[in-house]
C-alpha positions, 0 to 999 in steps of 0.5 A, spaced: 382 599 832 374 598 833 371 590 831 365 592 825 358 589 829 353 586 824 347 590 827 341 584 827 335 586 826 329 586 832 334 590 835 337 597 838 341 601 832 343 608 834 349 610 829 352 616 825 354 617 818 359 623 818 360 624 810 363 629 806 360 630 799 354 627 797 355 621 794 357 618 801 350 621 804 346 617 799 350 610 798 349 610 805 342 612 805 340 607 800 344 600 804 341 604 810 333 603 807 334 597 804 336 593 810 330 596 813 325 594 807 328 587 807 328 586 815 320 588 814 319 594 818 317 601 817 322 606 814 324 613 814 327 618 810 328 625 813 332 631 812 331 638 808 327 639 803 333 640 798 336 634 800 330 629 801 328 631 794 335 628 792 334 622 796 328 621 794 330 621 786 335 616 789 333 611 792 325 611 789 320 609 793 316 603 797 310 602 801 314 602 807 318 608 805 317 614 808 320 622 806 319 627 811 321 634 812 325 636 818 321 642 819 315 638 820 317 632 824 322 634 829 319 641 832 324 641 838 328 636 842 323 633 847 318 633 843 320 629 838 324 624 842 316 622 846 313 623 839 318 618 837 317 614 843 309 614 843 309 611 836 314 606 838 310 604 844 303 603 841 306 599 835 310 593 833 313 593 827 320 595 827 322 603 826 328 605 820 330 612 821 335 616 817 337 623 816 339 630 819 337 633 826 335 640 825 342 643 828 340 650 826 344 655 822 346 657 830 352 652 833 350 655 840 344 652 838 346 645 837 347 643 844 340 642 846 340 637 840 346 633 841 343 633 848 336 630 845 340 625 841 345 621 847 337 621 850 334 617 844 339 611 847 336 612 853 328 613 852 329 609 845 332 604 847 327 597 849 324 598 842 326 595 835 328 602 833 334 604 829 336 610 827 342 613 822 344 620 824 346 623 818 352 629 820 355 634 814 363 635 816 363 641 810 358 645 815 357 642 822 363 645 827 369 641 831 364 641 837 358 638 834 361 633 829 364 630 837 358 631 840 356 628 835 361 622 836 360 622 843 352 620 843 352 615 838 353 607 840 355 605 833 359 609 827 356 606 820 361 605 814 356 607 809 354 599 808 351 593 812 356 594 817 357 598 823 363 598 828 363 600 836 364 608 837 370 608 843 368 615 844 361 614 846 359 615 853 352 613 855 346 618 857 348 620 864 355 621 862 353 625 857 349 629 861 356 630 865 360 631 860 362 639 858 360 635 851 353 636 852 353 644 854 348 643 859 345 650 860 347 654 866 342 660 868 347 663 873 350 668 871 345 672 872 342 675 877 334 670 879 329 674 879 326 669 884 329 664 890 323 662 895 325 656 900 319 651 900 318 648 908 312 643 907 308 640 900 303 647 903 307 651 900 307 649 893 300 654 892 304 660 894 311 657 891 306 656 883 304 663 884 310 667 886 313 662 879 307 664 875 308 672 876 313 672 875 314 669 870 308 673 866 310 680 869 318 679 867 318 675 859 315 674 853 314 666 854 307 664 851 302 662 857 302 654 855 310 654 855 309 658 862 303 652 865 307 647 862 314 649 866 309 651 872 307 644 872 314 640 871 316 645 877 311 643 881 312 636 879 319 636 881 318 640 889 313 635 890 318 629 889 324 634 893 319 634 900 317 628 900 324 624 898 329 629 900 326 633 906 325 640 907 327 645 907 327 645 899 330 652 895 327 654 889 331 659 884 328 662 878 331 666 872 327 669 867 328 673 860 324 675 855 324 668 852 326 663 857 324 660 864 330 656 868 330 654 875 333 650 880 330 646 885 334 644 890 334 639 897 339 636 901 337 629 901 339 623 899 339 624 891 336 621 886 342 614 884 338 614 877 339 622 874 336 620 868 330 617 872 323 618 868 325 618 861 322 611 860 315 610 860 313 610 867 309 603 869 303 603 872 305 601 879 311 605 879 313 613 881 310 618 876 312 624 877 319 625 873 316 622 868 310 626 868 314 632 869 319 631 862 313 630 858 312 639 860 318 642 860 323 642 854 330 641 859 331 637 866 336 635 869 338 631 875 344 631 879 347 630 885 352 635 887 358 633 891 356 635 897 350 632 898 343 632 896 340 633 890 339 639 884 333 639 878 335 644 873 328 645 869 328 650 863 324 651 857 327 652 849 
């Protein structure tokens, strides 16, 4: 059995709240903004229109308590969480934020964000953020509610106190855990492999991605630039760090980009290398890359060298 960990305020907080009924949703979601308001930051409640409409009546409101909607705040996984971290970043007054990720009707679906919220560990973690995950056991499958438990440090009891979830693995090992339904584009046939020799054949390797790309799907032109230059992004760091000859795959389908950049170097040891903010002397390029394509993943097969798996939502 888990010891209960008083979270202090000033710092980190990532927990989950797995009710089943109502009424634990809104004890919880009232301790949860009540120890915000007390701790003197900013607090947010987020959910469904239905459901911030009942929390609202509950909980009442507070110059430093917020209501949004779902729809609006949380567009996509990449987006929100840069959002988040851009907000954090600019300002110093501690963040409180409770309420449901926008899963989706769709289980296939739910991966990306239960992707999203291991990350938020990661990019979130340096601030004075915290954040209650509100998880429906009545609705959401098995699968969910234990990704769910595995990208949560802490488990909330619906009061002041937390406790240490055992089942818990930090980002890199979500990423690498069948938990996280990583993307695998190839099962099908790539419309696209192109071996780069030196960084001259990036102009023909950005062209071959754009016609392709734009002859085979129906990917809005922006979504298609921004992967293109999260791809170029990446080659760039594959020749001049893991040396040539350097492979680019790419898959299309009527909605969806992927590819794969692969060289055999010596690999990345950080994998979730550029999703804290890039300090001014430091390399940029990952960081810039994250900031343009809504899924990369980094890792280092086996065998040696190193895989980049970049693919749009």
């Amino acid at each position: 059995m888990t010891s209960p960990v008083l979270i202090p305020n000033g710092c980190y907080s990532h927990d989950l709240l797995l009710h089943g009924c109502d009424d634990e949703l809104v004890a919880a979601t009232r301790a949860f903004v009540e120890r915000g308001l007390a701790s003197g930051g900013q607090v947010l409640v987020h959910s469904s229109e239905e459901r911030v409409a009942m929390l609202r009546d509950a909980v009442g409101s507070h110059p430093r308590l917020d209501y949004g909607l779902d729809r609006e705040l949380y567009l996509s996984p990449t987006n929100t969480l840069f959002a988040y971290e851009r907000k954090l970043a600019a300002e110093s007054t501690e963040m409180w934020v409770t309420g449901t990720v926008p899963l989706g009707e769709d289980p296939a679906g739910h991966a990306a964000w239960t992707r999203y919220e291991s990350l938020v560990n990661e990019v979130l973690g340096p601030y004075a953020f915290h954040a209650l995950c509100t998880y429906d056991t009545r609705t959401l499958p098995a699968e969910t509610i234990a990704a769910a438990r595995a990208s949560h440090p802490g488990l909330s009891t619906g009061g002041d106190r937390s406790c240490s979830s055992v089942e818990y693995l930090d980002p890199a090992a979500f990423l690498t855990a069948p938990v996280a339904g990583i993307p695998d584009p190839t099962h099908t046939q790539p419309a696209m492999v192109v071996t780069l020799d030196s960084l001259q054949d990036l102009w023909l390797a950005r062209h071959l991605m754009t016609r392709t790309a734009e002859s085979a799907g129906a990917v809005a032109r922006d979504t298609i630039m921004g992967f293109i230059a999260a791809t170029h992004e990446v080659l760039v760091n594959a020749l001049n760090h893991g040396g040539a000859p350097v492979e680019l795959t790419m898959w299309v389908d009527i909605s969806k980009l992927a590819c794969r950049v692969t060289d055999m170097g010596p690999g990345i040891p950080d994998t979730l290398s550029g999703y804290r903010r890039a300090q001014p002397t430091g390399p940029t390029g990952l960081w810039v890359a994250r900031q343009l394509c809504e899924e990369i993943i980094v890792s280092n097969p086996v065998g040696g060298g190193c895989s980049v798996l970049l693919a749009t939502s």
